[in-house]
C-alpha positions in Angstrom: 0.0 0.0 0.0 1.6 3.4 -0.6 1.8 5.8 1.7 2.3 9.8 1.5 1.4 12.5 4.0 -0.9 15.4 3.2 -1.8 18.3 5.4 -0.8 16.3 8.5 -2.6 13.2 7.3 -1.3 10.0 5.9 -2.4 9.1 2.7 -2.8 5.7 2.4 -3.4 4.5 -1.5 -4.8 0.8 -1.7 -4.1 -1.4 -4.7 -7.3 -3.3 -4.0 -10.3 -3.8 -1.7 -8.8 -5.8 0.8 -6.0 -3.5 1.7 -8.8 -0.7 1.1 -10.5 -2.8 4.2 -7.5 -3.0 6.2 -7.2 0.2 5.7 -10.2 1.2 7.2 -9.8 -1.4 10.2 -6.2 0.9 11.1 -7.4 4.0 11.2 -9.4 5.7 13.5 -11.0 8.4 11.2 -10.8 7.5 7.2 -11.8 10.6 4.5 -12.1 8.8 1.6 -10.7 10.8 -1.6 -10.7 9.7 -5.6 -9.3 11.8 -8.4 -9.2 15.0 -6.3 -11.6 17.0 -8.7 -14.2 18.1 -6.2 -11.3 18.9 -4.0 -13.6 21.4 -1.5 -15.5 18.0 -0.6 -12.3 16.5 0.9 -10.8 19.8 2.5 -14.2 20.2 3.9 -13.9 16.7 5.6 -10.7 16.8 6.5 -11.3 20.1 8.6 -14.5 19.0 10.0 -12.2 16.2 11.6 -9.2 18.0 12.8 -8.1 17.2 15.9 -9.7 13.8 15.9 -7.7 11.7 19.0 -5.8 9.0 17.0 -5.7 10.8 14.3 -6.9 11.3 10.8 -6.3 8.9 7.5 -7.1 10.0 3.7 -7.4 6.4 1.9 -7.0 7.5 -1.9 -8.8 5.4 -4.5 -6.6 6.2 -7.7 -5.3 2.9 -7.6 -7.9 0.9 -7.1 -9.1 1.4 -11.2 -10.0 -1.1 -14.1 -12.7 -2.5 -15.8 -13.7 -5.7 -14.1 -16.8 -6.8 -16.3 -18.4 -5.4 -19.4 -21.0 -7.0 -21.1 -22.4 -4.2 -24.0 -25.4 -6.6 -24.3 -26.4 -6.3 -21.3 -26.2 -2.5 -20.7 -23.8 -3.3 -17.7 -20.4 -2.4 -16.7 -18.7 -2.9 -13.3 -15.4 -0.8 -12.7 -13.5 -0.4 -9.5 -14.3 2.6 -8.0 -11.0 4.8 -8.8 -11.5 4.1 -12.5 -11.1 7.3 -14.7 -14.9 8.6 -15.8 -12.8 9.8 -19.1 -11.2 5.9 -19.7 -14.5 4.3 -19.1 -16.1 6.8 -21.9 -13.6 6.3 -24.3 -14.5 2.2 -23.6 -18.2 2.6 -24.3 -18.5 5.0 -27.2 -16.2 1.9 -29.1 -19.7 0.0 -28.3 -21.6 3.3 -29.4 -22.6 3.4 -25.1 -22.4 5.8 -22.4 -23.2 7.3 -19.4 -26.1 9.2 -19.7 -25.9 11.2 -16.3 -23.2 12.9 -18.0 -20.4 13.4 -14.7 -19.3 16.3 -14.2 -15.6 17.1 -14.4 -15.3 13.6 -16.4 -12.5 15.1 -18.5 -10.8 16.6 -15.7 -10.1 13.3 -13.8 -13.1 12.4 -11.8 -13.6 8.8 -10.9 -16.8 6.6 -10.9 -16.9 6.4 -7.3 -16.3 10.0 -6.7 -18.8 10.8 -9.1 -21.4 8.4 -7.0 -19.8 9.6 -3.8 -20.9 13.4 -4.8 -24.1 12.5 -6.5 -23.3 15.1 -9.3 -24.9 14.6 -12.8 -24.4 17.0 -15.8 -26.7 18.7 -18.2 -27.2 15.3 -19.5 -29.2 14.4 -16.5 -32.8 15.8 -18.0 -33.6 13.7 -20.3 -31.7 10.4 -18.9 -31.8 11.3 -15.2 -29.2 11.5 -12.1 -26.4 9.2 -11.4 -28.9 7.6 -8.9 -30.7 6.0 -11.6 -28.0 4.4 -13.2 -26.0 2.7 -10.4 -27.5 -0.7 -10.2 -24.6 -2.1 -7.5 -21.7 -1.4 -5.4 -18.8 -2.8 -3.4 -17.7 -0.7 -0.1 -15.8 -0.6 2.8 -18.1 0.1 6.1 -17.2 1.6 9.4 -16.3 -1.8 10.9 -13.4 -2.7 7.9 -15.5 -5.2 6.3 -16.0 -5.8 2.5 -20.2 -5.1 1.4 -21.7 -5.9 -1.5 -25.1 -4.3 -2.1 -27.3 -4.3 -5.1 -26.8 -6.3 -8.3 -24.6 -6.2 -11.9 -27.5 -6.9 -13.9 -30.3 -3.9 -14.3 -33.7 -5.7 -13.4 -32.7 -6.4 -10.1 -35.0 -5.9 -7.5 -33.7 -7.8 -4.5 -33.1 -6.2 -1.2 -32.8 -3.1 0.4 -31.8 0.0 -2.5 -28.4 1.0 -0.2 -26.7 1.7 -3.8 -28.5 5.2 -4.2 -28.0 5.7 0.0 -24.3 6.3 -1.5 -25.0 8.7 -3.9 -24.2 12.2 -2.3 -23.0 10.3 0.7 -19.6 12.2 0.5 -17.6 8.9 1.8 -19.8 9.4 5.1 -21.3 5.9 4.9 -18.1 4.1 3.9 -15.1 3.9 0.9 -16.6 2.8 -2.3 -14.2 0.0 -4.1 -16.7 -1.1 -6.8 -19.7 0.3 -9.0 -21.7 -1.2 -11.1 -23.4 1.0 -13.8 -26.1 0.7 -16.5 -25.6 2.6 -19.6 -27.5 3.3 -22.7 -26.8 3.0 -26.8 -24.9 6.6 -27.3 -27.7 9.2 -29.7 -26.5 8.7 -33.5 -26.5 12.1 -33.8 -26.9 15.8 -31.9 -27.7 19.5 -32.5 -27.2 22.8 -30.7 -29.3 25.7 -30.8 -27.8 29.1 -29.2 -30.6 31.7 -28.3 -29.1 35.2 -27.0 -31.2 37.4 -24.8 -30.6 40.6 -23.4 -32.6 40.0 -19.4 -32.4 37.1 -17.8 -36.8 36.9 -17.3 -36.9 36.5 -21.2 -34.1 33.6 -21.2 -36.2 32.1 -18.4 -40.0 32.2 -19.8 -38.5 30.8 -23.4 -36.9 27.8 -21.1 -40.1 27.6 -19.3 -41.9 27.1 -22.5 -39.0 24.7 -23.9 -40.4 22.7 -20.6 -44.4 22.7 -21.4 -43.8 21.1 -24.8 -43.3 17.7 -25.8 -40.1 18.2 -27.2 -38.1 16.0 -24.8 -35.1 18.2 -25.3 -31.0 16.3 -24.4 -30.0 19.7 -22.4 -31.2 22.9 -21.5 -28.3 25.1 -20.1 -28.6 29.0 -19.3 -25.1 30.9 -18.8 -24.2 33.8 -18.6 -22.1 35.8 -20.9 -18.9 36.2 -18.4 -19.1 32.3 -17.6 -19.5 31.5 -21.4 -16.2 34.0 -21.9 -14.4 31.9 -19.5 -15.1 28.7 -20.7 -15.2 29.2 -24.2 -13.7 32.6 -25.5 -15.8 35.4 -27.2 -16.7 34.0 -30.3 -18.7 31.0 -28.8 -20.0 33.6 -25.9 -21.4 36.4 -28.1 -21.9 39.5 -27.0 -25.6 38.5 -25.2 -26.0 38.8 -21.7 -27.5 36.0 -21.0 -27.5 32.2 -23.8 -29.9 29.6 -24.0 -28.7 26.7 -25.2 -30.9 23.4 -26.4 -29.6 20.0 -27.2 -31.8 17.4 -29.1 -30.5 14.3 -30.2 -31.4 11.6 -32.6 -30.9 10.1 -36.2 -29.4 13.0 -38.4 -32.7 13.2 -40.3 -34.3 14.7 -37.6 -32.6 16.3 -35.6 -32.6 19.8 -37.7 -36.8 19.7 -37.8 -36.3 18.8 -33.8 -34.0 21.8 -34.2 -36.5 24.4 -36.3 -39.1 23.3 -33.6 -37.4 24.6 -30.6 -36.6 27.6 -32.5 -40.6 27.7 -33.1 -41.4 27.7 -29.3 -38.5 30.1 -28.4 -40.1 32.5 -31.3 -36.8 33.2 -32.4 -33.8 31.5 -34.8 -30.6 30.0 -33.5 -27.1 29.5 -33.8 -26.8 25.9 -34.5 -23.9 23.7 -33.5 -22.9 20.3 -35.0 -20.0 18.0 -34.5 -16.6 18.4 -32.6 -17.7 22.2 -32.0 -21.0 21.1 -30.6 -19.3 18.2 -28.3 -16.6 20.5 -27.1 -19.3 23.0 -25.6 -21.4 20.6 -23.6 -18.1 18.5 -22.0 -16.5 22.3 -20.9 -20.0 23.0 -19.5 -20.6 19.8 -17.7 -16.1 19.9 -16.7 -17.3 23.5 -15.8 -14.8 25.1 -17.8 -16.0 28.6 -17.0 -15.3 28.1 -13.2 -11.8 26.4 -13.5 -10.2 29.4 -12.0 -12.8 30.4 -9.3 -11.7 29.9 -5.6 -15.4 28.7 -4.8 -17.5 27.1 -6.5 -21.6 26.2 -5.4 -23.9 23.7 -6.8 -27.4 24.5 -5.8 -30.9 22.4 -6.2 -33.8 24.8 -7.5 -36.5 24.9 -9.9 -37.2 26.6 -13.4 -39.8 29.0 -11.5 -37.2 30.3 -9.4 -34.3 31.5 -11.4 -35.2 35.1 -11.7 -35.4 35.2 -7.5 -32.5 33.1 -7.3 -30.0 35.2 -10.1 -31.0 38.3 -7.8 -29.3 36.6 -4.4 -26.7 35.0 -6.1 -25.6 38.6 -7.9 -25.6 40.0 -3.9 -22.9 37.4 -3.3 -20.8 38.2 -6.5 -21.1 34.4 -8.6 -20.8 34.2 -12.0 -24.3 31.6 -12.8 -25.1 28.7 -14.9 -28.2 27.5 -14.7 -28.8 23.7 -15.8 -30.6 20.6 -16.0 -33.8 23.5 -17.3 -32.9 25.5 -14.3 -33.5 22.8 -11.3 -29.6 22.9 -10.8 -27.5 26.4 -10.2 -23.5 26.7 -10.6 -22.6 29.5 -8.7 -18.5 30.4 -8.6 -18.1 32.8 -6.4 -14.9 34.5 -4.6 -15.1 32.5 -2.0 -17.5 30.4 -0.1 -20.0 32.9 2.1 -20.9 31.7 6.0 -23.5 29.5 6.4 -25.7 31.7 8.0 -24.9 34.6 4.9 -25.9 31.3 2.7 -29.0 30.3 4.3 -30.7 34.0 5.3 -30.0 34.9 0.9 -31.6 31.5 -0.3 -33.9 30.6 2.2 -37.2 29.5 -0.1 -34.9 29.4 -3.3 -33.1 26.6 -3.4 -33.2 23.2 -1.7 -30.0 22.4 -1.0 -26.2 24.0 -1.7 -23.1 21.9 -1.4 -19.8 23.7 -1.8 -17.8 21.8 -3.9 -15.0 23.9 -4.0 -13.4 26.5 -1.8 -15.2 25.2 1.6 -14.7 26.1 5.0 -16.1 23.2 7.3 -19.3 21.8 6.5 -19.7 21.1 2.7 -23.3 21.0 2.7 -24.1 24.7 3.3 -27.1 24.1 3.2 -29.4 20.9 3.2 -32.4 20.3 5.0 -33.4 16.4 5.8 -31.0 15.0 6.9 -32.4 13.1 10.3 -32.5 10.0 7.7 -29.6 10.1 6.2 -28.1 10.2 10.0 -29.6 6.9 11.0 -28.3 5.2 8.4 -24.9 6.3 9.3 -25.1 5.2 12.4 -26.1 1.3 11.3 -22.8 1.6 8.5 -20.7 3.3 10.8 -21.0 2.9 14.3 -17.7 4.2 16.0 -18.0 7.0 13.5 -15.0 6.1 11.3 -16.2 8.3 8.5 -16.2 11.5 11.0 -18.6 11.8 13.7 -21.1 9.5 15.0 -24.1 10.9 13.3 
């Protein structure tokens, strides 16, 4: 097992589950950490722990990565959890598969288990749906240093107790993930972009509202704004419009431009359309957050379409540059750094559901998030002695 020191804490790097479980079963506090990516999660962990008696243990996954079983016929592949999101793409587009969640920060290093860990999907996630509806099994390491399996490898598996989706979001607070098990879909033969500019934010909003009413069943609906787009993507993709719209439809090539004039119809206005490498090359640096690669902080938020307007007005008072995905139920938010809890909670009380500071936190990473009495007892039956930090 190798072994480094970061910050004060060792860093102990597993080359398979069962040192991952011995691991566990030497230390007396465990932050479990994959590609680094979301590296505000881990910081927040680590500082929430500080001072722990015994001390404090990072078990790195990064090792622990490989394809153990792929079967394209069966819409199934298992990997170990510190398996590269990027590696494990570039393996099922050669079967014309993929992840439809679309993970964020895929193509900046993230691992499958981090991206279960974090429960973060990408703009991909509104037509598919979240990373919770396409893990069908894990493999983990609980608070007592024993090896779990829970749910299945094949996808109609109905057996038992759903503890796979318990792990999504968990943020290595129920135990270190060592396996995953994912279902994936036959890759769209073919996609489109539409860009609409708008000069105020309510107009950008109604036309994504409307987008929403129709049947259209769009891939993506993304609203940026202009000094996010010029970060991420230089001036000539950003356009001089406050705020862009931006539609993805997918399908076989013949119909994907009448999918195309159609959203153009409910907007009421034409696009700039977007095809090929171009048009691939805008939604991975939105979902790898491009525009907020250099931002200290960085806030993911849960909302809804009806509140963006509400929700743009509090996040101006706190200085972020915004993105607004998934057809506005999920806010991006990079900001300077990340504001108190209290500052948090008193600007977005009734606007959004729940903030986690993936990047840039001091202490807690959720900054907000109601409901979480369940997600405590089932901490305490995983963890116990409160190995993962606390007790619950």
């Amino acid at each position: 097992m190798a072994v480094e020191e970061v910050q004060g804490a060792d860093v102990l790097a597993p080359a398979d589950p069962g040192e991952a479980a011995e691991a566990v079963k030497a230390s007396r506090v465990v932050v479990p950490r994959g590609g680094g990516t979301k590296w505000g999660l881990v910081a927040a962990r680590m500082a929430s722990v500080a001072g722990t008696q015994g001390g404090v243990r990072i078990v790195d996954t990064t090792r622990l990565a490989g394809i153990l079983q792929y079967d394209p016929a069966e819409y199934t592949v298992t990997v170990l959890a510190g398996t590269r999101l990027d590696d494990l793409g570039q393996v099922l587009r050669r079967a014309g598969q993929y992840l439809p969640f679309d993970p964020p920060l895929a193509g900046r290093g993230a691992t499958a288990g981090g991206a279960v860990a974090s429960g973060l999907s990408g703009p991909g996630r509104l037509l598919r749906g979240g990373v919770r509806d396409f893990v069908l099994g894990i493999r983990f390491v609980d608070g007592e240093g024993r090896l779990v399996r829970a749910g299945g490898k094949v996808v109609k598996n109905a057996a038992g107790f759903d503890l796979p989706k318990l792990f999504c979001g968990s943020l290595g607070e129920l135990g270190v993930l060592v396996e995953v098990t994912f279902k994936v879909l036959p890759a769209p033969p073919s996609s489109g972009t539409a860009r609409f500019g708008f000069d105020r934010l309510p107009d950008a909003a109604a036309a994504l509202r409307r987008l929403l009413r129709t049947p259209l069943e769009p891939d993506a609906v993304d609203l940026v704004e202009r000094r996010a787009l010029q970060a991420a993507s230089g001036p000539e993709v950003a356009g001089d419009d406050p705020w862009s719209l931006w539609v993805r439809v997918s399908g076989e090539e013949a119909h994907v431009a009448a999918r195309l004039d159609r959203v153009e119809d409910v907007v009421g206005a034409p696009g700039a359309r977007l095809h090929g490498p171009p048009e691939q090359a805008l939604w991975d640096g939105l979902r790898d957050l491009d525009w907020a690669s250099r931002a200290p902080a960085v806030l993911r938020l849960h909302t809804t379409p009806g509140r963006i307007e509400r929700l743009d007005e509090a996040l101006q008072r706190l200085g972020a540059l915004r993105h607004y995905s998934v057809a506005g139920h999920v806010a991006w938010a990079a900001v300077e750094s990340v504001p108190a809890r209290s500052l948090v909670v008193s600007e977005l009380a009734g606007l959004a559901d729940a903030a986690l500071a993936l990047r840039g936190a001091q202490g807690s990473p959720h900054v907000l998030m109601p409901g979480e009495g369940f997600a405590r007892r089932v901490k305490r039956a995983l963890d116990p002695a409160g190995r993962f930090g606390g007790n619950g």
